[in-house]
C-alpha positions as CSV (number, residue, x, y, z in Angstrom):
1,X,16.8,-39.7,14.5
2,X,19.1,-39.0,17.5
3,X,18.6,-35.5,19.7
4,X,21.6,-34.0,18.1
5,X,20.5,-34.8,14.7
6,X,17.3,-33.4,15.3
7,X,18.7,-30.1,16.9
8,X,21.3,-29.5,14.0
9,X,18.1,-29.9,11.3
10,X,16.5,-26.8,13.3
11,X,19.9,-24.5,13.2
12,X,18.7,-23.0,9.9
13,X,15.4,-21.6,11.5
14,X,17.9,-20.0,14.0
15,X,20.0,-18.4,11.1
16,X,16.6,-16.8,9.8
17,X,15.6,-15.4,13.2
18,X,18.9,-14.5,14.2
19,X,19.3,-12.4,10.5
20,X,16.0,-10.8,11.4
21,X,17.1,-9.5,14.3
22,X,18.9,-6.2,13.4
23,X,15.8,-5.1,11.3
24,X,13.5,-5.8,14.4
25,X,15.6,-3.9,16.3
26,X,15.3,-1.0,13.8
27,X,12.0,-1.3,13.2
28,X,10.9,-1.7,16.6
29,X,7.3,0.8,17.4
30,X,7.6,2.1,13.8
31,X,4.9,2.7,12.2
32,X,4.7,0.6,8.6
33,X,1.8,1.6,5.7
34,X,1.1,-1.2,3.4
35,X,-0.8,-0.9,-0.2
36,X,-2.4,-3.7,-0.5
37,X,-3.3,-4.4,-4.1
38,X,-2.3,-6.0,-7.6
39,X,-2.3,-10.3,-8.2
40,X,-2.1,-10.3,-4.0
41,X,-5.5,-9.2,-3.8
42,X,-7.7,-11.8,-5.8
43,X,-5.2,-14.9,-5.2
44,X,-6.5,-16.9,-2.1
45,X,-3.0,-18.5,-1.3
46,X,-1.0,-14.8,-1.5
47,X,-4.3,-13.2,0.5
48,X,-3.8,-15.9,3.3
49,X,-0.1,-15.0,3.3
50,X,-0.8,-11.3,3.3
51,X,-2.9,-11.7,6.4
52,X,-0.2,-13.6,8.3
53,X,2.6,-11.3,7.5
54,X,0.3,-8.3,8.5
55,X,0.0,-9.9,12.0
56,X,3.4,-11.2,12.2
57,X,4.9,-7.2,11.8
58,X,2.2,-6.4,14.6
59,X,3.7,-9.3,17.0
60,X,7.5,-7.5,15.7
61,X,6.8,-4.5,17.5
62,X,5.7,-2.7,14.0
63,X,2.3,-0.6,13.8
64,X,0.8,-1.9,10.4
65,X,-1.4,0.1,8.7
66,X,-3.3,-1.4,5.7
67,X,-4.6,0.6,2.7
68,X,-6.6,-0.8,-0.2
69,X,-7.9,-0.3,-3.5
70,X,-9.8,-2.6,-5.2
71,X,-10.2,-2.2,-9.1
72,X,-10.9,-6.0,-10.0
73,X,-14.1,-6.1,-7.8
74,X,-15.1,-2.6,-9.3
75,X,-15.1,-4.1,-12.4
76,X,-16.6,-6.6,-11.7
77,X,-19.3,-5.1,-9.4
78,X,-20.0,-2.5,-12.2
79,X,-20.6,-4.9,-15.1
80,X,-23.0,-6.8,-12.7
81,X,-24.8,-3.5,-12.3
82,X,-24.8,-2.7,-16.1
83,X,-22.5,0.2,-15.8
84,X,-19.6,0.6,-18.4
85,X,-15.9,1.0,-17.0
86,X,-14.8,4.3,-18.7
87,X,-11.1,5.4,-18.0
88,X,-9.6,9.1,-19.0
89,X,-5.9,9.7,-18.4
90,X,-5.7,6.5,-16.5
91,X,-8.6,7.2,-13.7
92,X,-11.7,5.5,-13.1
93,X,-14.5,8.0,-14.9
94,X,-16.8,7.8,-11.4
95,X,-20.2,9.0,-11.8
96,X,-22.7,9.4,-9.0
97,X,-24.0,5.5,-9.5
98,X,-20.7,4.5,-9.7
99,X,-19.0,5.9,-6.7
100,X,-21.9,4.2,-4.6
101,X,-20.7,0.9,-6.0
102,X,-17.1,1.8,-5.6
103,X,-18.5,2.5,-2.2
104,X,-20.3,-0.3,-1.5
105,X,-17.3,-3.0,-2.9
106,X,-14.5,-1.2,-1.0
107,X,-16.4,-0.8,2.2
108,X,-18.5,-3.5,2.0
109,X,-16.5,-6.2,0.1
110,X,-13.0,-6.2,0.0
111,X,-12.1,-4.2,3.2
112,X,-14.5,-6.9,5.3
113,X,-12.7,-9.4,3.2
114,X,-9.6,-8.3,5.1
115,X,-10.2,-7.4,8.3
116,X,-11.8,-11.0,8.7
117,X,-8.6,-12.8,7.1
118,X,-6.7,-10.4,9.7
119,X,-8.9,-11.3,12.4
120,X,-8.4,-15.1,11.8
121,X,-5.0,-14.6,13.8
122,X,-6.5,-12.9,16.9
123,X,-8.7,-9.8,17.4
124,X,-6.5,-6.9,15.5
125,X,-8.1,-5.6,12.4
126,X,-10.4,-2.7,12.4
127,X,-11.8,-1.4,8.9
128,X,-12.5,2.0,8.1
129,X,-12.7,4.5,5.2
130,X,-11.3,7.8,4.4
131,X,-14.5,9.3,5.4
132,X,-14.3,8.4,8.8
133,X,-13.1,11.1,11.3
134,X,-12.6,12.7,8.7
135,X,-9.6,10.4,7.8
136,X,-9.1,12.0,4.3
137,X,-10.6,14.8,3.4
138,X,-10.7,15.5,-0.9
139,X,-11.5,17.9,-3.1
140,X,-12.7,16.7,-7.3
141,X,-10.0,15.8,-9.1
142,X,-10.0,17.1,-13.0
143,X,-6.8,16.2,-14.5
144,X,-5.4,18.0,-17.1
145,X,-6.0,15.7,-20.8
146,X,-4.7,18.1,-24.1
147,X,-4.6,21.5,-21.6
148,X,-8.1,21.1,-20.8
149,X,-9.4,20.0,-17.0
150,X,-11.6,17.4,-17.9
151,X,-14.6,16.6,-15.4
152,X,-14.3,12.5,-14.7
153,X,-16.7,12.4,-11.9
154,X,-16.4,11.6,-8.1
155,X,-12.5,11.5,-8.0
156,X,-10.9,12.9,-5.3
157,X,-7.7,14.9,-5.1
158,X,-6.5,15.0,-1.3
159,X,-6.4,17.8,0.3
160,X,-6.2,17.0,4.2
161,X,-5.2,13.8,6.1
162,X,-6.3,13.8,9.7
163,X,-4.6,10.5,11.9
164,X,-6.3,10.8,14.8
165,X,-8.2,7.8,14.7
166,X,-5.4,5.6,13.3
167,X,-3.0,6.9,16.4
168,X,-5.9,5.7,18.7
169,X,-6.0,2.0,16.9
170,X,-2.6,1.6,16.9
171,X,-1.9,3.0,20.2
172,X,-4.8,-0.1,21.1
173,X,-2.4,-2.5,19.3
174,X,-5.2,-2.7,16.3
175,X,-4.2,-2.9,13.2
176,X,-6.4,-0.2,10.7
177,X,-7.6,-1.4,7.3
178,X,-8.4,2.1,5.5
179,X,-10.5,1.7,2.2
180,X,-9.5,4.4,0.0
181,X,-12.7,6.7,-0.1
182,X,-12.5,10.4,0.8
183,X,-14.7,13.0,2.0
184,X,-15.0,16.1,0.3
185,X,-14.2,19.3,1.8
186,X,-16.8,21.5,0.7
187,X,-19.9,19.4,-1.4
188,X,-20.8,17.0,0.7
189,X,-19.9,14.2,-1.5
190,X,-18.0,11.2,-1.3
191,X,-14.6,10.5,-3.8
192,X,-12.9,7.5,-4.8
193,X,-9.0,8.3,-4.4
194,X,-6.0,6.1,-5.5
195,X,-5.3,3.9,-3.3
196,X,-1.7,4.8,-3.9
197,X,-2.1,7.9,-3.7
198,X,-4.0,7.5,-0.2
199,X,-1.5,4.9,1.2
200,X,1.2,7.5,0.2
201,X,-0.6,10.8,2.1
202,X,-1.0,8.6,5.1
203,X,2.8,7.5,5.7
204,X,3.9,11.1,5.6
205,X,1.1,12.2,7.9
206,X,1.9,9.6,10.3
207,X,5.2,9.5,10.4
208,X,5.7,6.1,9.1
209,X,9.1,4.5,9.1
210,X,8.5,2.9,5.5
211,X,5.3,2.8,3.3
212,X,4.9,-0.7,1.4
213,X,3.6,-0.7,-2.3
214,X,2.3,-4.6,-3.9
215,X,2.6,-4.9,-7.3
216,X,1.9,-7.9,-10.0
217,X,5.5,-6.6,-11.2
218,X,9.2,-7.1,-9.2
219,X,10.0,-3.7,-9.0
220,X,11.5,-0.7,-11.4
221,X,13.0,-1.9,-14.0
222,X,15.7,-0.4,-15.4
223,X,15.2,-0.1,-18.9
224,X,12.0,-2.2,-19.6
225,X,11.1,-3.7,-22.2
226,X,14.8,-3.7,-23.3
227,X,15.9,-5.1,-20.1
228,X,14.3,-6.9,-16.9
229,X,17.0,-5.6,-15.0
230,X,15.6,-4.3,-11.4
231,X,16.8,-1.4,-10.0
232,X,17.1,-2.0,-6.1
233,X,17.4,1.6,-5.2
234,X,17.2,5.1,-5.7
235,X,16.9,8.4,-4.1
236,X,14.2,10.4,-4.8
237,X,15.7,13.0,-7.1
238,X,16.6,9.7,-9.5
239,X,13.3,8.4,-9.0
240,X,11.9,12.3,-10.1
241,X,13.8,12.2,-13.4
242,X,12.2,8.7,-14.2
243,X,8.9,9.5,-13.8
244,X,8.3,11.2,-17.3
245,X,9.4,7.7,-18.8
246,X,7.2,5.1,-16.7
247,X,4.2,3.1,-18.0
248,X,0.6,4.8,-16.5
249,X,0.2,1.8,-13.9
250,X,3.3,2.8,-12.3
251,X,3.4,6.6,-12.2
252,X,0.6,6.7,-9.2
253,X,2.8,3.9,-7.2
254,X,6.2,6.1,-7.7
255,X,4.3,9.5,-7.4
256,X,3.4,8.1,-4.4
257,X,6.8,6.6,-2.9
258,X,8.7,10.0,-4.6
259,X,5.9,12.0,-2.2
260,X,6.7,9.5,0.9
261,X,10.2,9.7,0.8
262,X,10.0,14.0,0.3
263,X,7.9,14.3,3.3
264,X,9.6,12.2,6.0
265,X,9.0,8.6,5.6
266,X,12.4,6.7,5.8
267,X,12.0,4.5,2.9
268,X,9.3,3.7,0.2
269,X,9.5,0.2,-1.3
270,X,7.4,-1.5,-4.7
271,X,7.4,-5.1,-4.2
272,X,6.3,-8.0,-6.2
273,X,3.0,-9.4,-4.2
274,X,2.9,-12.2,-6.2
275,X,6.1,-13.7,-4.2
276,X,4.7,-15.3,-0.8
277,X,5.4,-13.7,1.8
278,X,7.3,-10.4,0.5
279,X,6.3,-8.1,2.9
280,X,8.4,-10.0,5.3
281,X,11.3,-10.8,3.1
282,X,11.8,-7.1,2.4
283,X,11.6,-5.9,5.9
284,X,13.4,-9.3,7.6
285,X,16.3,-10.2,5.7
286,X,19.3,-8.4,4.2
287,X,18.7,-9.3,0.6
288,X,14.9,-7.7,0.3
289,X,13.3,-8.1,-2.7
290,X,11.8,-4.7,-5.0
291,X,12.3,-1.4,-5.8
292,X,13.7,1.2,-2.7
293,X,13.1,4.7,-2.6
294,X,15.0,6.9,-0.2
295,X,15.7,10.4,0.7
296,X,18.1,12.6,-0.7
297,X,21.3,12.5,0.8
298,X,20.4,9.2,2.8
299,X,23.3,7.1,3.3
300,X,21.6,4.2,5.3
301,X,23.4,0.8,4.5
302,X,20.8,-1.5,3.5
303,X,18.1,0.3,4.5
């Protein structure tokens, strides 16, 4: 293979760097919030790619943020334990020996997990949970099933988000990996929160730029089941007079893009993390992949 030949075979990987290069621009020092969760979370190949688009947006300029659930390795922690999964209007039912486990398998498990397939690409990833400086602070959450508040345990509604300590890791160049655990305000106990939810209340308290929601689906259909039609964006009144009409594993994940988008973060996004590298191909490229959310009123092109 001659020189010339071998340059012209590398011209596409210029194409792709030069095509990212408006969005890095754009997204230069912006702060990015990414709910990491769904078919991304227990596949080793989409974990490893996770982990090295995380880093790459950190090497972009960005300030990722990283918030995570983790309802298979509840489960699955809980049946180990003997202790029965019980769900009312959609949330985990979280007694007293179940929120230690929740505990122990966000904190202990699948945040660690993380922050040490982060760390494989150089010394970024620091984990943490709500509880710490008093990251999230929550009251008990008793939603509303047939008009009556029904008590389902140690879940957390959140009623305070204090940044501090992310500002100080990012400002470090760290990258934060925030398991979704709350304090409460005025019991002294400890709440499991969405994760959702959480990764939501942190964009809008930091100021993030976009807040980044994986899914196992490719984003919000249009009329599903009749249709698996996409829709690639909508602004947040739209996405307010869906909500009524979305399946339960979705309303949390578009509650908390509709909350995002209301309270200053630029764009919400669902993507489909069972696609490789998504993260990047909806922040990079002009095509991006999922479901956008945006403001009222925003006319951004593309983004």
């Amino acid at each position: 293979m001659t020189g010339a030949t071998r340059k012209h075979t590398a011209l596409p990987k210029a194409q792709i760097l030069i095509e990212a290069l408006p969005w890095l621009t754009r997204h230069h020092g912006r702060t990015v919030v990414i709910k990491f969760g769904g078919n991304a979370m227990v596949d080793e190949d989409l974990k490893a790619a996770f982990a090295q688009d995380v880093v790459f947006l950190r090497h972009a300029g960005l300030r990722p943020v990283v918030v995570h659930g983790g309802g298979p390795q509840i489960n699955a922690a809980l049946d180990r334990h003997g202790l029965v999964s019980e769900f009312k209007a959609g949330l985990r039912v979280t007694t007293p020996e179940a929120m230690d486990v929740v505990r122990m398998v966000l904190a202990g498990q699948v945040q660690r997990e993380l922050v040490g397939l982060l760390n494989q690409h150089g010394p970024f990833a620091v984990g943490m949970t709500g509880e710490d400086a008093r990251t999230i602070t929550a009251t008990q959450h008793r939603p509303l099933i047939e008009g009556e508040q029904v008590d389902i345990g140690r879940v957390g509604e959140i009623t305070a988000i204090e940044t501090g300590a992310i500002e100080a890791l990012l400002e470090d160049g760290r990258i934060p990996v925030i398991s979704s655990i709350a304090r409460s305000q005025d019991d002294g106990h400890v709440y499991n929160v969405n994760a959702d939810t959480a990764a939501a209340a942190l964009a809008a308290a930091l100021g993030a730029e976009t807040l980044m929601v994986l899914t196992d689906v490719e984003g919000l259909y249009e009329d599903w089941p009749n249709s698996d039609e996409v829709i690639s964006r909508l602004t947040a009144s739209q996405l307010e007079k869906l909500l009524p009409e979305l399946s339960s594993g979705m309303v949390p994940k578009m509650e908390g893009c509709l909350h995002a988008v209301r309270n200053g973060v630029t764009t919400a996004r669902v993507i489909d993390g069972r696609v490789p590298h998504s993260i990047l191909l909806e922040i990079f490229t002009d095509e991006g992949i999922g479901t956008m959310v945006v403001p009222d009123g925003h006319h951004g092109q593309g983004d």
